[in-house]
C-alpha positions as CSV (number, residue, x, y, z in Angstrom):
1,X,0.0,0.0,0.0
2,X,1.5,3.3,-1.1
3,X,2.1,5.2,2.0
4,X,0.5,9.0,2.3
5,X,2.4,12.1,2.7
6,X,1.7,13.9,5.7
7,X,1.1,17.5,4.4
8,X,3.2,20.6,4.6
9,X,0.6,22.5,7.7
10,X,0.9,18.8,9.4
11,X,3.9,19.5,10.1
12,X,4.0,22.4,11.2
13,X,4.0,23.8,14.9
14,X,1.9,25.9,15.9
15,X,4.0,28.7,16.2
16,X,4.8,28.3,12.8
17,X,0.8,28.2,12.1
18,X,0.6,31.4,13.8
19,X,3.1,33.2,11.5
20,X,0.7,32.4,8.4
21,X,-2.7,33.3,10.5
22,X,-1.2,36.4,11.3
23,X,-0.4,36.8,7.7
24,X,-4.5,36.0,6.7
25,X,-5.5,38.6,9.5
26,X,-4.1,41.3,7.2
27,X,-6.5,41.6,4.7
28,X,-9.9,42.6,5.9
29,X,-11.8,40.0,3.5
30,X,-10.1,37.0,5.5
31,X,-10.6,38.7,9.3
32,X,-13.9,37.4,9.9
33,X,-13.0,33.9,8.8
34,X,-13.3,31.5,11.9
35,X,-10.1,30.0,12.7
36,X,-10.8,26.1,10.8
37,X,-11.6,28.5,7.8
38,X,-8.2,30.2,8.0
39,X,-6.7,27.2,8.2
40,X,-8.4,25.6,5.4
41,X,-7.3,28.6,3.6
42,X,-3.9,28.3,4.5
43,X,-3.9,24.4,3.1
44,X,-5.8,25.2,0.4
45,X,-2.2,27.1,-1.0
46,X,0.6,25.1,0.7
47,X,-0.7,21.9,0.9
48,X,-1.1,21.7,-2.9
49,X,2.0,19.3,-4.5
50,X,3.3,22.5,-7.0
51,X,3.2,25.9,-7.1
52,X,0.5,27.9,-8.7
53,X,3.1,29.2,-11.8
54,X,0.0,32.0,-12.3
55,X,1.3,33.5,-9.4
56,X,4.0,36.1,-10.0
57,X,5.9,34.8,-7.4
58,X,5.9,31.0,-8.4
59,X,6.7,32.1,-12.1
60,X,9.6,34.5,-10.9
61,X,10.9,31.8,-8.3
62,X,11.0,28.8,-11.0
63,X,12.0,30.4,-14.2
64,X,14.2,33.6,-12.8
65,X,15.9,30.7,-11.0
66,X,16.4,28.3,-13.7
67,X,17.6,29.7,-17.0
68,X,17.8,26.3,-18.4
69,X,13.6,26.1,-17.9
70,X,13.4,29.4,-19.1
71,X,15.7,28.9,-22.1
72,X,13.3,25.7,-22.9
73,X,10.0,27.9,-22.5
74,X,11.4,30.8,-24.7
75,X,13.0,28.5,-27.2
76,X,9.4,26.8,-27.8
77,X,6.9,29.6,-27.2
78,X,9.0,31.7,-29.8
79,X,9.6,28.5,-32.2
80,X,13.5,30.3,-32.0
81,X,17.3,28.4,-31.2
82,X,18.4,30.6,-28.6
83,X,20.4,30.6,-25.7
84,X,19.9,32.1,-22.7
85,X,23.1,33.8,-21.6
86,X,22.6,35.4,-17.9
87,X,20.1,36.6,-15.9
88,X,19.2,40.7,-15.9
89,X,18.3,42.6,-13.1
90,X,14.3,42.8,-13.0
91,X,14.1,46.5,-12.4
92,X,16.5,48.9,-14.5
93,X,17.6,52.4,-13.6
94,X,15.7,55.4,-14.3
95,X,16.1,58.0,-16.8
96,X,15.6,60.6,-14.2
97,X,14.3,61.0,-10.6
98,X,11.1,62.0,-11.4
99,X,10.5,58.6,-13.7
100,X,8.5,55.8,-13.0
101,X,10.0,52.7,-11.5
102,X,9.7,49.7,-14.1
103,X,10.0,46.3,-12.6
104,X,9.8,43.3,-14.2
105,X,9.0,39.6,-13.7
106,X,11.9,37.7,-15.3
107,X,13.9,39.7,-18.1
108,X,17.5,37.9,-19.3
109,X,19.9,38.3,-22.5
110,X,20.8,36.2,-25.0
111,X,24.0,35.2,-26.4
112,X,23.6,37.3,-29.3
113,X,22.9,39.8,-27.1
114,X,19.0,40.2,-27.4
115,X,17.0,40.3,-24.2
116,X,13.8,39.0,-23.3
117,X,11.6,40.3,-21.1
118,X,9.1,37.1,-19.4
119,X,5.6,38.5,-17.7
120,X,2.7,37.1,-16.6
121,X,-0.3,38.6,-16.0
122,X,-3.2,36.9,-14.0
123,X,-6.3,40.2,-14.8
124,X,-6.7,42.0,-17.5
125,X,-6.1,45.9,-15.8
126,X,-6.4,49.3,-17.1
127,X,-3.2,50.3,-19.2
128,X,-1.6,46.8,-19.3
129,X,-1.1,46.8,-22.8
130,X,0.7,50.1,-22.9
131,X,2.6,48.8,-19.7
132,X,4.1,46.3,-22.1
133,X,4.9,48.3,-24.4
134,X,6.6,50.7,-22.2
135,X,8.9,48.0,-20.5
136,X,9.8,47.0,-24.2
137,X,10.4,50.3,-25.0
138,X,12.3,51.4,-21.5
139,X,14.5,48.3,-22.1
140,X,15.5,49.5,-26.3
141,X,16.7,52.6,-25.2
142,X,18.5,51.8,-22.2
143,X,21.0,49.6,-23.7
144,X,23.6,52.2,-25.4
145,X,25.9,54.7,-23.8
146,X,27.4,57.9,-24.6
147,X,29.4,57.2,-28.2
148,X,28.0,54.0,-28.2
149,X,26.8,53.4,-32.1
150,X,22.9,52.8,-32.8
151,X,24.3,49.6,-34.8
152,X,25.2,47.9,-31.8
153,X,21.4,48.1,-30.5
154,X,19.8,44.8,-29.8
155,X,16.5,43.5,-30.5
156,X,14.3,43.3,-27.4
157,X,11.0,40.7,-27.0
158,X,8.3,40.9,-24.7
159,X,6.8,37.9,-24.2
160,X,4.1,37.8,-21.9
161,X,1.3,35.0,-20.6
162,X,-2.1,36.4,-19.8
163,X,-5.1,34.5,-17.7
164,X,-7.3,36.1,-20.0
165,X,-8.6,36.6,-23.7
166,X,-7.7,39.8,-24.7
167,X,-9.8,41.2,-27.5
168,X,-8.3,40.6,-31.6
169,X,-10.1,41.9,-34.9
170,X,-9.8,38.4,-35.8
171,X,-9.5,35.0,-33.7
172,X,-8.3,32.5,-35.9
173,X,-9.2,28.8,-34.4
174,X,-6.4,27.2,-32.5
175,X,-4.5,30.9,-32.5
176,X,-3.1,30.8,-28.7
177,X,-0.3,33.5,-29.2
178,X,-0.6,36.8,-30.6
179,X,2.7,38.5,-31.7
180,X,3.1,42.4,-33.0
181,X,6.5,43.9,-34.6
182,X,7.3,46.8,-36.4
183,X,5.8,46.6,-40.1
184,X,5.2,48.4,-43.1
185,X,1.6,48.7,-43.1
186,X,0.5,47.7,-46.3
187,X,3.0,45.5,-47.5
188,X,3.8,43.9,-44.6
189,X,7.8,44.5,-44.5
190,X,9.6,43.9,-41.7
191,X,11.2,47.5,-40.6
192,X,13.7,45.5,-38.3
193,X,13.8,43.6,-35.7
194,X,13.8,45.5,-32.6
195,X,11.0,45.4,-30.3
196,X,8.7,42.3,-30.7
197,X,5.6,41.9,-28.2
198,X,4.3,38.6,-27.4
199,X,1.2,37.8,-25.7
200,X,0.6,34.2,-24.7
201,X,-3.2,34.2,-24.4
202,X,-3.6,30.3,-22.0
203,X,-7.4,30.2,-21.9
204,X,-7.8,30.3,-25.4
205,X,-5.8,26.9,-25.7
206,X,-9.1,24.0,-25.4
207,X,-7.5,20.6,-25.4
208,X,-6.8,19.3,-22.1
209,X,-4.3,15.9,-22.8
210,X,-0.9,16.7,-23.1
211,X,-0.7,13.5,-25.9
212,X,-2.4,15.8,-28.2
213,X,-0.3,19.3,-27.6
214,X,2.5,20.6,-29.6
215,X,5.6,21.9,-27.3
216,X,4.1,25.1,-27.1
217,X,0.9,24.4,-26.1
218,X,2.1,21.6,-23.5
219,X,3.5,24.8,-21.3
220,X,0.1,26.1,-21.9
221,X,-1.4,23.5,-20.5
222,X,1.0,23.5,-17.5
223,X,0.9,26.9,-16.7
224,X,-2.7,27.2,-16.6
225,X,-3.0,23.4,-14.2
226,X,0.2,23.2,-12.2
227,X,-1.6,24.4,-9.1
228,X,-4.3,21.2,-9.5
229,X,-1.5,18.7,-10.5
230,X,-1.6,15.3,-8.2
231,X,2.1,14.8,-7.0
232,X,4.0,13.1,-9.9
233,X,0.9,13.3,-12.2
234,X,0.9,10.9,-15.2
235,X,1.1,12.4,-19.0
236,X,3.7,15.2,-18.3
237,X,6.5,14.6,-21.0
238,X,9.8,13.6,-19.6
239,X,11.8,17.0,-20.3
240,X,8.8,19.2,-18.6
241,X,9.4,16.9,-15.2
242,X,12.5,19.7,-14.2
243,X,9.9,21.9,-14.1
244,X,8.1,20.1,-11.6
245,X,11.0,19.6,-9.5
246,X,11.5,23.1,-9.6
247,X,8.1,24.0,-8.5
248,X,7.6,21.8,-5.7
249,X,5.6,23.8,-2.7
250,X,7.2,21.7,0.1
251,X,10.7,22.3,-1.2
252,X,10.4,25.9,-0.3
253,X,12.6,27.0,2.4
254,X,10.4,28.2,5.5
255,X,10.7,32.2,4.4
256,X,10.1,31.5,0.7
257,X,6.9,29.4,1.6
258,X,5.9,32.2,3.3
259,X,6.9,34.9,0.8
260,X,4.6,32.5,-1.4
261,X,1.6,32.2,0.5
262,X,1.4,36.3,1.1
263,X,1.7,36.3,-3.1
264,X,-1.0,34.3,-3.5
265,X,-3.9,35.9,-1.1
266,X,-2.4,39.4,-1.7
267,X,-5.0,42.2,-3.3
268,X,-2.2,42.2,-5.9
269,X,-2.8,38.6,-7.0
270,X,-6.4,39.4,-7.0
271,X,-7.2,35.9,-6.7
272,X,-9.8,35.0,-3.5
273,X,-8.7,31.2,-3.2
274,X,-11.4,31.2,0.0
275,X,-14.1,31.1,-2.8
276,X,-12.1,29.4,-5.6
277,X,-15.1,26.2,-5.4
278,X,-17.4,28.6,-6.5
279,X,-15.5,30.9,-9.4
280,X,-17.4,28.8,-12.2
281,X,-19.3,30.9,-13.6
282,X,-17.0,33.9,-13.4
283,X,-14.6,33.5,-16.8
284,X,-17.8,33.4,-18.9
285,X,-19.5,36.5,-17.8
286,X,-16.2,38.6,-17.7
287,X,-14.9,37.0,-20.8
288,X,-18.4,38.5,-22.6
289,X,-17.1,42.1,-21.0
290,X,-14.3,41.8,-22.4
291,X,-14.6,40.7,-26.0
292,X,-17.1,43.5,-26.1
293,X,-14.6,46.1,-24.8
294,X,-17.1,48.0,-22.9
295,X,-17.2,48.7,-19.5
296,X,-20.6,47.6,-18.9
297,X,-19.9,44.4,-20.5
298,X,-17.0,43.8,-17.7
299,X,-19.7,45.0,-15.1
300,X,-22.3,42.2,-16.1
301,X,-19.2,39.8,-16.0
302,X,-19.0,40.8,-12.2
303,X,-22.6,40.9,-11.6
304,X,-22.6,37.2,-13.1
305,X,-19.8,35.6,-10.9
306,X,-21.3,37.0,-7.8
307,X,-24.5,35.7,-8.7
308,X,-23.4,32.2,-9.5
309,X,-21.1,32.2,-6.4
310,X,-24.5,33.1,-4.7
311,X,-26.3,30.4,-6.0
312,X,-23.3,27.3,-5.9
313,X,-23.2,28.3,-2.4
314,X,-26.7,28.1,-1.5
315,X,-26.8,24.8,-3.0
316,X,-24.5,23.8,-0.8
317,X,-26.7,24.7,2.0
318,X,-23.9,27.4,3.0
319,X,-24.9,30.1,5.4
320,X,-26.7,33.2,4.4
321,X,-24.0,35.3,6.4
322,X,-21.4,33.3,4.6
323,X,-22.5,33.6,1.2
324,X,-23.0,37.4,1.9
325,X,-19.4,37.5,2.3
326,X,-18.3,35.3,-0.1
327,X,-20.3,37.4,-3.2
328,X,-20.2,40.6,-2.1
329,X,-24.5,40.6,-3.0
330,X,-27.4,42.0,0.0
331,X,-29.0,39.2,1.6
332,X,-32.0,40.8,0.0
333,X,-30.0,40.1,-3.6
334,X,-29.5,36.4,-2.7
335,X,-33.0,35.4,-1.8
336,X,-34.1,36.8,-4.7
337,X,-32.1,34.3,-6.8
C-alpha cells in the first residue's frame, strides 16, 4: 500500500501556524473567517503538491531561477534556437528621478545579445497593454551609452502569458499566441527587428491531454494546471518533469513558503482562493465584458460571478452570512435568486 504524505501544515508547529494566520489577518476580506476556515485557507495554498506558476511569485521563483527552464520555455513559445546567456536585473535604472519605477518579472539576455523580457499577467487591468509596451520600450533605449553606435542596439522581446482573452479583430481557431512587430503597413515589410511583443493568451488553448499538444501548447497546458497537478501526475512529458521539481511547494525554504503564500492571497494577485469552489461561472460572464470592450460588458461579468457564487453556495446549504461575504450581493439580492 503506497504510504500517504503527511502535508506541509501537518507538520507544522503551531508557532509556525501562527506566523501564516497572522499573515490572513491582514486583509480585511479574510478577518472574519473562523479559525478552521483560516486554516483551510492556508492548506488550500501550501498543501497543494506544486506551485501555482500563475502566481508572480511561483513564475519568478522557477524560471528567474532556472535559466535552463526558461531557455526551454522561450526556445518553444517563440519557435527560435536561442540561448539564454545570464540573468538581468528585474528592475532597470531610471532616466531621471522623477521617472516611473519599471520592474519586471523575469527579463534575461541572449548570447547574441537580445533580451527577453518574461511576464505574466493573472487580470486583464487598465493600461496593461501600454505597460508592455513601455517596459519593451524602456528596455531598447537603455542599452547604449554615450558614443555607443545605434548599430550595436539589440533586439528586445516581450513575451508575456495572460489569464485572459484579450480582444483581436480576428481569432483565428487554434490561434493561442498573438505576436506584433514593427511593419510596413501595407505590404507587410519587416522595418527591423527591434521590439517584438508577445502575448501568450492560455485560456484560449481548449485541449486538455498533453498527448495531443504541440511543445508550445504543453506549457500552456502547464501553466494554466500546475496548481491542480496530483504529486508526480501521469502524462507530463519527460523534459517538462524539471519543471516540476522546480516547482515543488514543500521544497520551499520556510521564508520563501511564506513569501509565497502572502503572493497568493495578496490584493495584488487578486485571486480570492477562500471562494475558488465557487469561481465557475465567473470566466464566462467577464470573458463576454471583455470581448465587447465596454465597461458595462465587464460590469455584467462581475454581476454574473457574484450571482453564480450566490447560488453554488446556496446549493450547498452554505450560510446566508457566509455567502453574503463570499459574493459581495445583500442578503435581499441572494434570496431573490
Amino acid at each position: 500500500m503506497e504510504q500517504k504524505i503527511q502535508s506541509l501544515t501537518d507538520r507544522m508547529t503551531p508557532e509556525q501556524l501562527e506566523l501564516y494566520y497572522a499573515i490572513v489577518n491582514e486583509y480585511e476580506r479574510y478577518r472574519s473567517l473562523s479559525q478552521p476556515e483560516k486554516l483551510n485557507l492556508i492548506r488550500e495554498v501550501l498543501d497543494k503538491p506544486y506551485l501555482d506558476l500563475l502566481c508572480d511569485w511561483a513564475f519568478k521563483h522557477v524560471f528567474g531561477n532556472n535559466l535552463d527552464l526558461l531557455q526551454m520555455l522561450l526556445r518553444d513559445i517563440l519557435q527560435m534556437d536561442l540561448t539564454v546567456q545570464e540573468s538581468l536585473p528585474s528592475e532597470i535604472d531610471k532616466f531621471g528621478p522623477d521617472d516611473k519605477n519599471i520592474i519586471m518579472d523575469v527579463i534575461c539576455r541572449l548570447r547574441d545579445g537580445r533580451r527577453i523580457i518574461v511576464e505574466m499577467q493573472q487580470e486583464k487591468k487598465t493600461g496593461f497593454k501600454d505597460r508592455i509596451a513601455y517596459y519593451a520600450a524602456a528596455n531598447f533605449v537603455k542599452q547604449l551609452k554615450r558614443g555607443e553606435k545605434y548599430t550595436e542596439v539589440h533586439a528586445v522581446y516581450v513575451v508575456c502569458f495572460v489569464n485572459f482573452k484579450m480582444q483581436h479583430t480576428d481569432c483565428p481557431p487554434g490561434k493561442i499566441v498573438y505576436a506584433y512587430e514593427l511593419r510596413e503597413q501595407d505590404t507587410g515589410e519587416l522595418y527591423g527587428e527591434y521590439i517584438s511583443l508577445n502575448f501568450c493568451e492560455l485560456p484560449r488553448l481548449a485541449k486538455t491531454s498533453f498527448d495531443t499538444l504541440s511543445p508550445k501548447e504543453q506549457w500552456f497546458h502547464l501553466l494554466k494546471n500546475m496548481r491542480n497537478f496530483a504529486l508526480n501526475p501521469k502524462g507530463v512529458p519527460e523534459r517538462m518533469k524539471r519543471v516540476l521539481e522546480a516547482a515543488r511547494t514543500s521544497a520551499l525554504p520556510g521564508k520563501e513558503q511564506l513569501q509565497y503564500f502572502r503572493a497568493m492571497i495578496s490584493d495584488i494577485e487578486k485571486e480570492d482562493i477562500a471562494t475558488a469552489n465557487y469561481k465557475d461561472g465567473y470566466d464566462e460572464g467577464m470573458e463576454k465584458g471583455i470581448e465587447k470592450g465596454i465597461e458595462k460588458g465587464v460590469e455584467i461579468g462581475k454581476s454574473q460571478q457574484a450571482a453564480e457564487i450566490a447560488r453554488k453556495m446556496l446549493e450547498d446549504n452554505e450560510p446566508l452570512e457566509k455567502i453574503v461575504r463570499y459574493s459581495g450581493l445583500t442578503k435581499e439580492q441572494i434570496k431573490a435568486l
